[in-house]
C-alpha positions as CSV (number, residue, x, y, z in Angstrom):
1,X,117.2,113.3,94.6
2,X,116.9,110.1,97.2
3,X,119.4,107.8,96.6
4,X,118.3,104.5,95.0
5,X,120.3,101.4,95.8
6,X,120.9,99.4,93.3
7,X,122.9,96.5,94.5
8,X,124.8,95.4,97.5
9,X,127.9,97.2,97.1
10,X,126.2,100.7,96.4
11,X,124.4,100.4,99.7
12,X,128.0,99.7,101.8
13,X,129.3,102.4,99.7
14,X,126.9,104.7,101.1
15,X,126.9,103.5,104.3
16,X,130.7,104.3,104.5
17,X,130.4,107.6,102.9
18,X,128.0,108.6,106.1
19,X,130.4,107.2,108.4
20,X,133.5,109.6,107.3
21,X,131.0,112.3,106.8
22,X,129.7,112.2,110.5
23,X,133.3,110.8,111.8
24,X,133.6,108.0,114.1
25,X,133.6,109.9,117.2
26,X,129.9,111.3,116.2
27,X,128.3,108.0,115.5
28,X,126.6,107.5,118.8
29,X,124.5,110.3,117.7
30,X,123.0,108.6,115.0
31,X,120.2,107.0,115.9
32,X,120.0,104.1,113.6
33,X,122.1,103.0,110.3
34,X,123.6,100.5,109.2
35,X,123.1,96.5,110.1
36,X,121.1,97.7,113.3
37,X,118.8,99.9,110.9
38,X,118.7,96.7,109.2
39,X,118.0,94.4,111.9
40,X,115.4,96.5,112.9
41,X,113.2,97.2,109.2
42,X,113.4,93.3,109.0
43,X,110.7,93.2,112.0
44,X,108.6,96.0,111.1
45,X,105.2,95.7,109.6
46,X,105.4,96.1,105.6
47,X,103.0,99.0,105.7
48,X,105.0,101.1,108.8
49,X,107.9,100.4,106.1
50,X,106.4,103.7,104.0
51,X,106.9,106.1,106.0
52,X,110.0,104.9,107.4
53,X,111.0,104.9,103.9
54,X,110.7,108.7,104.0
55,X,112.8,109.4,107.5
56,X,115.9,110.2,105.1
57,X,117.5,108.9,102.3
58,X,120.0,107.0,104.2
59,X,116.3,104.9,105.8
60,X,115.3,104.8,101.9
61,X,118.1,102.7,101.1
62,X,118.3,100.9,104.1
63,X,114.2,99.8,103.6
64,X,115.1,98.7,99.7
65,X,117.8,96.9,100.6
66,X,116.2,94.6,103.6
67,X,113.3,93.8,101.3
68,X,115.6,92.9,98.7
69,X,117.7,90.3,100.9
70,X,115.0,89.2,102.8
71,X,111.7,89.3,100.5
72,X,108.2,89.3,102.1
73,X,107.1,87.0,99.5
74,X,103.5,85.8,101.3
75,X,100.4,87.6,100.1
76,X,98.5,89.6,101.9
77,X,94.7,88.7,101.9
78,X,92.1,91.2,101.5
79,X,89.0,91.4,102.7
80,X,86.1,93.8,101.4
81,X,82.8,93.7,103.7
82,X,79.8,94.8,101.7
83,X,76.7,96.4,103.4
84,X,73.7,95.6,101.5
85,X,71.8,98.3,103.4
86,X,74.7,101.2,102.6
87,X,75.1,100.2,98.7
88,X,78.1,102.4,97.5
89,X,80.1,101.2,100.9
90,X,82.3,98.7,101.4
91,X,85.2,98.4,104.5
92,X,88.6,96.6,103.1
93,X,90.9,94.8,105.8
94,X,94.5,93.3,104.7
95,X,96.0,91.1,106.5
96,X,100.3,91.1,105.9
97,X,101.2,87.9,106.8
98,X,104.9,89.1,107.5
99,X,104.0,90.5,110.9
100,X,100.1,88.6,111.0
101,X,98.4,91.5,111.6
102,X,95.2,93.1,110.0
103,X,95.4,96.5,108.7
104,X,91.9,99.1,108.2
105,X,92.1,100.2,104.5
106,X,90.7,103.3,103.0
107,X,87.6,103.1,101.3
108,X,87.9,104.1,97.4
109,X,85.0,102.5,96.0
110,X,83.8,104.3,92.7
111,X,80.3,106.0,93.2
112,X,77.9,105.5,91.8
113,X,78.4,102.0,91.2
114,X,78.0,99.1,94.0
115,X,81.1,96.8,93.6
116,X,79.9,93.7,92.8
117,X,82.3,90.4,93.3
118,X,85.8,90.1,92.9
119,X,87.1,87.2,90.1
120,X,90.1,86.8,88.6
121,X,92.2,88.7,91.4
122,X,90.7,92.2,91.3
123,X,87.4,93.9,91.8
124,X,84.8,95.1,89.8
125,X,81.5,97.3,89.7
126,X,79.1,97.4,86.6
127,X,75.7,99.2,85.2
128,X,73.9,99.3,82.8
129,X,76.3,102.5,81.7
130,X,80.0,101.4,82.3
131,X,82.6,98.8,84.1
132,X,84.7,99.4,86.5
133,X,87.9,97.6,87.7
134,X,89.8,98.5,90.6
135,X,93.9,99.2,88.8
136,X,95.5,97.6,92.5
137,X,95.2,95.0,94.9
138,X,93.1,97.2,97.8
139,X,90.6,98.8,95.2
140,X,91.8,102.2,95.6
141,X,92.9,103.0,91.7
142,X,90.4,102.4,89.4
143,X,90.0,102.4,85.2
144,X,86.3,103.1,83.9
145,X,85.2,101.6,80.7
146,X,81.5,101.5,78.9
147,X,79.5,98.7,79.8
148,X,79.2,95.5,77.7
149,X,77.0,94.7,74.9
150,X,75.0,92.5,76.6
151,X,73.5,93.0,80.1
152,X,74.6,90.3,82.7
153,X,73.8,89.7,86.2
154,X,76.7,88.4,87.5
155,X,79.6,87.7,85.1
156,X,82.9,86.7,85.4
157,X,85.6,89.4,85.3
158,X,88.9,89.4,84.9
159,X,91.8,91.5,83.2
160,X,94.1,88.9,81.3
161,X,97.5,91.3,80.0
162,X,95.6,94.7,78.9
163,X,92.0,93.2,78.4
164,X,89.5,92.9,80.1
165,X,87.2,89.9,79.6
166,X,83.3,89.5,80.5
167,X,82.2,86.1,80.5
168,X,78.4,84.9,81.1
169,X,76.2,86.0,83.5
170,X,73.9,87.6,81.0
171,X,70.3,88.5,81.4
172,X,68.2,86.4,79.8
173,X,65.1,88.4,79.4
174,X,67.8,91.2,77.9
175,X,69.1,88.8,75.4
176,X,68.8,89.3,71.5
177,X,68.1,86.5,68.8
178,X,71.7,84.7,68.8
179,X,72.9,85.9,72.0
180,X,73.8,83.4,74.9
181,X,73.9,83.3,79.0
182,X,77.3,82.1,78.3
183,X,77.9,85.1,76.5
184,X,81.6,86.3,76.2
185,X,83.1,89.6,75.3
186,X,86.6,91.1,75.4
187,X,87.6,94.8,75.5
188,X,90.3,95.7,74.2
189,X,91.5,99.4,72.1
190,X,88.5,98.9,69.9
191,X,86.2,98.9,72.5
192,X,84.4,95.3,73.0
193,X,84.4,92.3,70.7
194,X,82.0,89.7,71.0
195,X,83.9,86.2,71.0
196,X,83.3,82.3,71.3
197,X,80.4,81.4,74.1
198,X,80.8,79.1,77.0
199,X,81.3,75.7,76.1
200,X,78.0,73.6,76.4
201,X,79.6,71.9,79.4
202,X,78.4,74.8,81.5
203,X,75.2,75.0,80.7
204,X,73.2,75.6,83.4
205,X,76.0,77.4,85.3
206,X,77.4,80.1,83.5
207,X,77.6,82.3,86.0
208,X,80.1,83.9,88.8
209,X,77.8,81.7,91.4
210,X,78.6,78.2,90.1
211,X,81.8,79.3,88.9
212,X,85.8,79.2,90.7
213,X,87.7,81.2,88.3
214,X,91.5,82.2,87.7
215,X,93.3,84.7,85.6
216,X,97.1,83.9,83.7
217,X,98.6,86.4,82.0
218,X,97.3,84.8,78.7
219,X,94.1,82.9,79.9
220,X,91.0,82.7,82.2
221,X,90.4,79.4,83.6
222,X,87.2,78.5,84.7
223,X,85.5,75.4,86.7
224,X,82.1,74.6,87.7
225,X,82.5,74.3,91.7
226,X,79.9,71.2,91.9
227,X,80.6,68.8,89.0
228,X,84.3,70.0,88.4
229,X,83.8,70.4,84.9
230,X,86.8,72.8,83.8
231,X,87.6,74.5,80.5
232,X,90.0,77.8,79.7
233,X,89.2,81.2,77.5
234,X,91.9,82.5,75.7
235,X,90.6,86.2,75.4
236,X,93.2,87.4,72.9
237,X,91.9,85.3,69.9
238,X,88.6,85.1,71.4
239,X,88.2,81.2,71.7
240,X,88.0,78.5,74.3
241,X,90.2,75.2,75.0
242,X,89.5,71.5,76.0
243,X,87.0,71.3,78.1
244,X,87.0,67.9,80.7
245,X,85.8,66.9,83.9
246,X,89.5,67.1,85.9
247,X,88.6,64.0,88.9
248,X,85.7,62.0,89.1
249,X,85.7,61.9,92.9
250,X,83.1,62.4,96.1
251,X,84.3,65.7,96.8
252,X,81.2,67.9,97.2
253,X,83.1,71.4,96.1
254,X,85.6,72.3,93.7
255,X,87.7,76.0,93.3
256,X,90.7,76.2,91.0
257,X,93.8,79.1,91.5
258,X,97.0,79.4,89.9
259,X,99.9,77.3,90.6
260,X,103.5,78.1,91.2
261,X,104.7,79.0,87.6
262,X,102.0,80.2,84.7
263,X,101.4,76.5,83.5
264,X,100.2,75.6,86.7
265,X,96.7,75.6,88.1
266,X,95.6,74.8,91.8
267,X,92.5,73.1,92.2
268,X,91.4,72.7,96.1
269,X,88.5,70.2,96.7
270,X,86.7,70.1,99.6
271,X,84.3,67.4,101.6
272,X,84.7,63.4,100.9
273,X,81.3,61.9,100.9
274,X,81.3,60.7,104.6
275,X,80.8,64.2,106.3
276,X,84.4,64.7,107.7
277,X,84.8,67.9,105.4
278,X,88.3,67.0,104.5
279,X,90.6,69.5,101.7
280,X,92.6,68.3,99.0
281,X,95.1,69.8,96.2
282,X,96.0,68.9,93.3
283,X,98.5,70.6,90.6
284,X,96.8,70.8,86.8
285,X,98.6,71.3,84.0
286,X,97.1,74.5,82.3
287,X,97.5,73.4,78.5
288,X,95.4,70.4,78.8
289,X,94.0,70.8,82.2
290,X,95.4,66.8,83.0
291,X,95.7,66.6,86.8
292,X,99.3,66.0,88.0
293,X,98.5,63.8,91.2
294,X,98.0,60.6,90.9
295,X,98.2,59.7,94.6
296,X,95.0,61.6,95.7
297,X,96.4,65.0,95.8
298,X,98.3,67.0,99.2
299,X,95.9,67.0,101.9
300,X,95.2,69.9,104.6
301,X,96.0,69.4,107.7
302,X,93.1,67.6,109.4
303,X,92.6,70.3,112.6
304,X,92.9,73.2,110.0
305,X,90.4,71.6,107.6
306,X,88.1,70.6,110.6
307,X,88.6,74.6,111.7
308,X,87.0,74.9,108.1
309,X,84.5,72.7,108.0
310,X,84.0,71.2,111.8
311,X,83.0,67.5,111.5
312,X,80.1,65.4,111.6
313,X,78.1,63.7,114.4
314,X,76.9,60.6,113.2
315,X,73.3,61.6,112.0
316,X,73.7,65.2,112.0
317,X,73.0,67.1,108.6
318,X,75.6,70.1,107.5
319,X,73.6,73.7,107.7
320,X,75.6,74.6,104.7
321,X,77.0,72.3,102.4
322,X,81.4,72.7,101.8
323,X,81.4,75.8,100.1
324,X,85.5,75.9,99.5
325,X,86.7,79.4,98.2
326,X,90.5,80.0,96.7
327,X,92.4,83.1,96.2
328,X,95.8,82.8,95.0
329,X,98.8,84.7,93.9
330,X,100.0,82.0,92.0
331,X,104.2,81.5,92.8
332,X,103.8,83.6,96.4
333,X,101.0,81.1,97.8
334,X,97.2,82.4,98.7
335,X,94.3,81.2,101.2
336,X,92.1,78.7,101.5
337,X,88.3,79.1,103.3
338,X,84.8,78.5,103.6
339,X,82.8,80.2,101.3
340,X,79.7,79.7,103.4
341,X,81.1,80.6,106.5
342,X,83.5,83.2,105.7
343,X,84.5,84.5,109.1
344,X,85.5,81.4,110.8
345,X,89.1,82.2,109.2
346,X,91.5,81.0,106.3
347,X,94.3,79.0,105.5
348,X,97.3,80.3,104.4
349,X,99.2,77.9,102.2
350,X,102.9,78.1,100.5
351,X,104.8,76.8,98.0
352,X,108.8,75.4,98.0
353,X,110.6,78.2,97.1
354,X,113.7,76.4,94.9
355,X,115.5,77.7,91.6
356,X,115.4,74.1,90.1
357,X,112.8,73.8,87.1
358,X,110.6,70.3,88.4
359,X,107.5,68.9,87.2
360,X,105.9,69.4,90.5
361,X,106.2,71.6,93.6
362,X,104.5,70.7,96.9
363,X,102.8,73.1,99.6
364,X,105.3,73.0,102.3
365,X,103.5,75.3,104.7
366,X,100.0,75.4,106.2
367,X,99.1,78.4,108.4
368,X,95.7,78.8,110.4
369,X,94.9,82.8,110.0
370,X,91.7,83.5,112.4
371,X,89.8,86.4,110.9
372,X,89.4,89.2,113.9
373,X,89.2,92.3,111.9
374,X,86.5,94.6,113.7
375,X,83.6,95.0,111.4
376,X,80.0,95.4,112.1
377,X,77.7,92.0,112.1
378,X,77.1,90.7,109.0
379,X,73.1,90.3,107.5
380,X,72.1,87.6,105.4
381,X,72.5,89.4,102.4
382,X,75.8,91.0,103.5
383,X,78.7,89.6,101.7
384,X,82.6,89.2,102.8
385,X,84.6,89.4,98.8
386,X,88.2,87.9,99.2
387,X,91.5,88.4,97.6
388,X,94.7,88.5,97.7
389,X,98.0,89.6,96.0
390,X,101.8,89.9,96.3
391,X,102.1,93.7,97.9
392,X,104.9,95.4,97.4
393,X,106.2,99.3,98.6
394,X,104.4,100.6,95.3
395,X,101.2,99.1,95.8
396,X,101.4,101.1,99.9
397,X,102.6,104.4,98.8
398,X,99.2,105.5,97.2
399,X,97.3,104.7,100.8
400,X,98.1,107.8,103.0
401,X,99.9,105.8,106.2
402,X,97.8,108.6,108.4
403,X,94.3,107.1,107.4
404,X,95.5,103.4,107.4
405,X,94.4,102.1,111.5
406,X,95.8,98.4,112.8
């Protein structure tokens, strides 16, 4: 059996108890152990932390316990680049931002099915047959389910405690007398319930293309990126709350994550009217979706936000319009980019980290992450899907370290 530290104390215990085993005169011989073992797994890349994991059982404990005093609480953002001309594959890059360096990821997509957009923190691939939903961060697990009742294009998706919810998108030459684009179902151990459409605010836009979208442990939240229009499904009784417009502002583009604590949103605005493509956040109270800020919201800093979306020469015209995207991992932070111009690189933002309870918590660290993993050149109807998540040694162990390339 490995040993399995459970506190402070146990680990020292150990640690002397290989100290009288080996004798002092011997300890030269031992490579590492102890605070230098220590100092050392505190620099190393989380995912070379795996296999070091499995050196010995004195290394197992040693790994546990650095992570526990020193937690690598940043996500890691995850990249997956979709070849339109090679359907069923897809390459997945991760970036750990604990030693800022991109990592190659197996590929694990489930065949037949082309994986489609990633909402609500994990990714999906549906037919006309069944759903998919990758079970972990990097889209190697994944739990198959039958299709909806009603055909969609492109829904949102997300998995809210143990169900799954399927909101608009649908077909409209598929639909049936009654049915709506705005269409929402929930799956749960019954199979799928059909439940409360979209609210009429959305109409027009109830799909993933016009949607930001975000996924609580009890809700989906959902805003309409041009008009910031913002309501939230509640998928366990099958009904949806206020709906409001959050700012009436000249930003151009509007995505919404979750905040630091589950009754906290992030929304992320992006372009002010005058061409300077600046970024704003605000903190929104989930409940009642009332915006927090009432001094205009944190701003970016202005060369990172001008890395995002480069400024305007007086009479020049934008090629694409401010396109702001927004994956988050709620507490840990999450990233920040351009949604039309994926590969020009990401923000990484990060909340206070304090034990007080406070109505508000500020982003007290900006950090420009330039996106260099190799990949081939990217079509017009290629697509880069983001996340990101909290990773942990759990989420590593299932991705052989031989097949996983820096």
């Amino acid at each position: 059996m490995g040993f399995l530290v459970k506190d402070e104390d146990d680990y020292r215990q150990h640690q002397q108890k290989t100290k009288n085993e080996v004798g002092e005169a011997c300890l030269p011989s031992v490579c590492l152990y102890g605070d230098i073992l220590e100092a050392v797994l505190s620099h190393v890349p989380t995912i070379d932390l795996v296999p070091a994991s499995r050196v010995s059982r004195e290394w197992r404990g040693a790994v546990r316990y650095a992570l526990r005093r020193c937690p690598r609480r940043r996500p890691w953002l995850i990249v997956h680049l979709q070849k339109a001309r090679l359907s069923r594959v897809i390459t997945t890059h991760a970036y750990d931002p604990h030693s800022r360096t991109w990592h190659r990821i197996p590929h694990h997509a489930p065949p037949p099915l082309l994986p489609r957009g990633r909402e609500g923190g994990r990714l999906y691939a549906l037919s006309l047959a069944r759903l998919a939903i990758s079970a972990d961060p990097f889209g190697a697990t994944w739990r198959e389910m039958e299709a909806p009742r009603v055909w969609r294009e492109d829904p949102v998706v997300a998995v809210v405690g143990r169900r799954v919810a399927v909101i608009g998108g649908a077909c409209e030459l598929a639909l049936n007398v009654g049915e709506d684009v705005g269409a929402a179902e929930v799956h749960n151990h019954n199979g799928w319930e059909a439940c409360e459409a979209m609210p009429a605010a959305f109409n027009g836009s109830a799909s993933a293309m016009w949607l930001s979208v975000a996924a609580s442990e009890r809700r989906v939240y959902v805003v309409e990126r041009k008009s910031g229009w913002a309501s939230w499904f509640n998928p366990e009784a099958g009904r949806w709350g206020p709906t409001r417009q959050l700012l009436d502002t000249s930003i151009s583009d509007w995505a919404i994550g979750l905040g630091w604590s589950p009754d906290r949103l992030l929304l992320v605005g992006a372009g002010d009217g005058d061409g300077r493509g600046g970024v704003r956040v605000w903190e929104v109270e989930g409940e009642t979706l009332q915006v927090l800020d009432d001094d205009g919201g944190q701003v970016m800093p202005r060369e990172m936000a001008e890395r995002l979306f480069p400024p305007l020469s007086p009479g020049e015209e934008r090629e694409f319009a401010c396109s702001i995207g927004l994956c988050s991992a709620g507490r840990d932070g999450g990233y920040i980019f351009n949604k039309s111009e994926p590969r020009k690189g990401t923000v990484l933002y990060e909340f206070e980290q304090t034990l007080a309870a406070q109505e508000k918590r500020t982003i007290i660290r900006w950090e420009w992450v330039p996106y260099d993993p190799p990949a081939p050149e990217l079509n017009s109807i290629d697509r880069l899907i983001f996340g990101c998540s909290s990773v942990g040694l759990d989420d590593l162990v299932g991705l052989l370290p031989s097949t996983i390339s820096k």
